[in-house]
FIROLUM-985872 format. One record per atom (N, C-alpha, C): x, y, z. Coordinates in steps of 0.001 Angstrom, whole numbers, plus 500000, padded with zeros to 6 digits. Example, Ala and Ser with C-alpha at 12.3 -4.5 7.8 and 13.67 -1.06 7.14 Angstrom:
BEGIN
x_y_z
513190_494310_507800
512300_495500_507800
513200_496700_507800
512850_497750_507080
513670_498940_507140
512900_500030_507870
END
This chain:
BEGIN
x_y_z
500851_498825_500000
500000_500000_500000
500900_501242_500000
500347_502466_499039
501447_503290_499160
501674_503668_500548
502500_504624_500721
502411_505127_502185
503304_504326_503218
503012_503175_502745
503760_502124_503831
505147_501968_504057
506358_501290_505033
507331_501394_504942
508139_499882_504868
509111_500263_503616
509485_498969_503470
511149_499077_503411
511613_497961_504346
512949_497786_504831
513798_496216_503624
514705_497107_503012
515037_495862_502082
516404_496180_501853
517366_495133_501118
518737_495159_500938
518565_494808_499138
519416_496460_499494
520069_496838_497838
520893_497541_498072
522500_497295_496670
523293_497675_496724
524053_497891_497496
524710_496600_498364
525303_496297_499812
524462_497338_500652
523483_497588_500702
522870_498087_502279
521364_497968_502427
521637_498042_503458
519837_498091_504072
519589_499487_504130
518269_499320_503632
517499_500832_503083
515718_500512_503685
515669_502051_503926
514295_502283_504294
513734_503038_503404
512239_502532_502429
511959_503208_501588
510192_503224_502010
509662_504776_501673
508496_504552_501623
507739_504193_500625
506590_503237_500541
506328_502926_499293
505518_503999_498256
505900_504196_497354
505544_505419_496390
506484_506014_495826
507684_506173_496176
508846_506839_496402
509704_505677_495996
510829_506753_495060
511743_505755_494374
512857_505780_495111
513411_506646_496168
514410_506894_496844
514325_506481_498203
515603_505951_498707
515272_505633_499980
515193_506746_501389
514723_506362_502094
514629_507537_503203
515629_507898_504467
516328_506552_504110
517539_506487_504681
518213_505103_504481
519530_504991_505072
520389_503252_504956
521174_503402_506468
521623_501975_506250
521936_501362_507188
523076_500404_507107
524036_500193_507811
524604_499170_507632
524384_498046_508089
523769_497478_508848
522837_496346_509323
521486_495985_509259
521206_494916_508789
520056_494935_509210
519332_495375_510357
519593_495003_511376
518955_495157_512725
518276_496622_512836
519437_497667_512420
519342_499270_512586
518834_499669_511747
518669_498789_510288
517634_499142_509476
515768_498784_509883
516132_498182_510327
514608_497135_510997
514082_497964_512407
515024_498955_512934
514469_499314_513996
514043_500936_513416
515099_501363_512473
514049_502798_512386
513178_502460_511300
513106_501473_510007
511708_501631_509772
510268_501067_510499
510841_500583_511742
509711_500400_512594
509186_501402_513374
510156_502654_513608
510571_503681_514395
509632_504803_513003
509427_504431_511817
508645_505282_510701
507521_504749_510498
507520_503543_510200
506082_503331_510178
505009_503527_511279
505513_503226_512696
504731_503809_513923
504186_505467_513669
505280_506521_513688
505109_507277_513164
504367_507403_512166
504305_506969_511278
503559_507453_509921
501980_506134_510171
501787_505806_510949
500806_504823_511420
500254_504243_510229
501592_503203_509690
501788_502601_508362
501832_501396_508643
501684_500544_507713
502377_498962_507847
503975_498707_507384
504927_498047_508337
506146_498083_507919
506665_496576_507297
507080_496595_506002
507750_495247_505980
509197_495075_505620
509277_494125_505604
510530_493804_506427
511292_492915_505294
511940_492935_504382
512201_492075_503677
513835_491281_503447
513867_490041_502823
515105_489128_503190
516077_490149_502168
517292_489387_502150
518540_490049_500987
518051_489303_500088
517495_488609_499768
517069_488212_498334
515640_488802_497791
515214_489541_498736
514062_490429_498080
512404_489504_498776
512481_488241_499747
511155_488101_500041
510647_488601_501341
509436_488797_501265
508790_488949_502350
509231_488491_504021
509690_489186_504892
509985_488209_506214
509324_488184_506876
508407_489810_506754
507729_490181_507894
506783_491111_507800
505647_491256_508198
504653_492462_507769
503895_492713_509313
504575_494024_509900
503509_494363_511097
502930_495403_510720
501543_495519_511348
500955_497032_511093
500478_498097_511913
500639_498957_512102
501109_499763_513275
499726_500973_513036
498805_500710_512142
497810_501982_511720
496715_501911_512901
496151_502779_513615
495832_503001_514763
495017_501896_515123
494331_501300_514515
493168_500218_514869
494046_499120_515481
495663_499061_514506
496023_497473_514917
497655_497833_515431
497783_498294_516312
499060_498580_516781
499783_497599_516956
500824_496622_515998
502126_496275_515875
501525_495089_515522
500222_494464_515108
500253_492978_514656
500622_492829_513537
501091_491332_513540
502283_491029_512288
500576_490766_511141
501330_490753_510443
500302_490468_509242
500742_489151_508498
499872_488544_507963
499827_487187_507166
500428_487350_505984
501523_486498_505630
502363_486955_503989
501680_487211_503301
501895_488270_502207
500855_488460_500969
501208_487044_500020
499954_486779_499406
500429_486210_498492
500859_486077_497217
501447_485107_496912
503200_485553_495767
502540_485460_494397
END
């Protein structure tokens, strides 16, 4: 969904991008520190954040939009 925030590895780094937007909103050199501020944006932006592997799949989808504060969500399907 646009709006939302998605944490993925490109071009040796972990990047936080919002979806809509071709640029990232910031990087990271770890995962971990990538995974904690786009969780740290999507709360903020009361978005759904996902979370994705170095090969580009799905790991993780929580959603943080006021009704459902931090439940993971069910993989989309492929």
């Amino acid at each position: 969904m646009e709006g939302d925030v998605e944490t993925l590895y490109e071009n040796r780094l972990w990047k936080n991008r919002v979806e809509g937007h071709q640029r990232a909103a910031n990087t990271a050199k770890s995962r971990e520190e990538a995974v904690k501020t786009g969780r740290h944006m999507a709360k903020a932006r009361q978005s759904v954040h996902i979370v994705r592997t170095e090969d580009g799949k799905v790991a993780r989808r929580d959603d943080y939009r006021t009704s459902r504060r931090g439940v993971p969500l069910p993989p989309e399907p492929e």
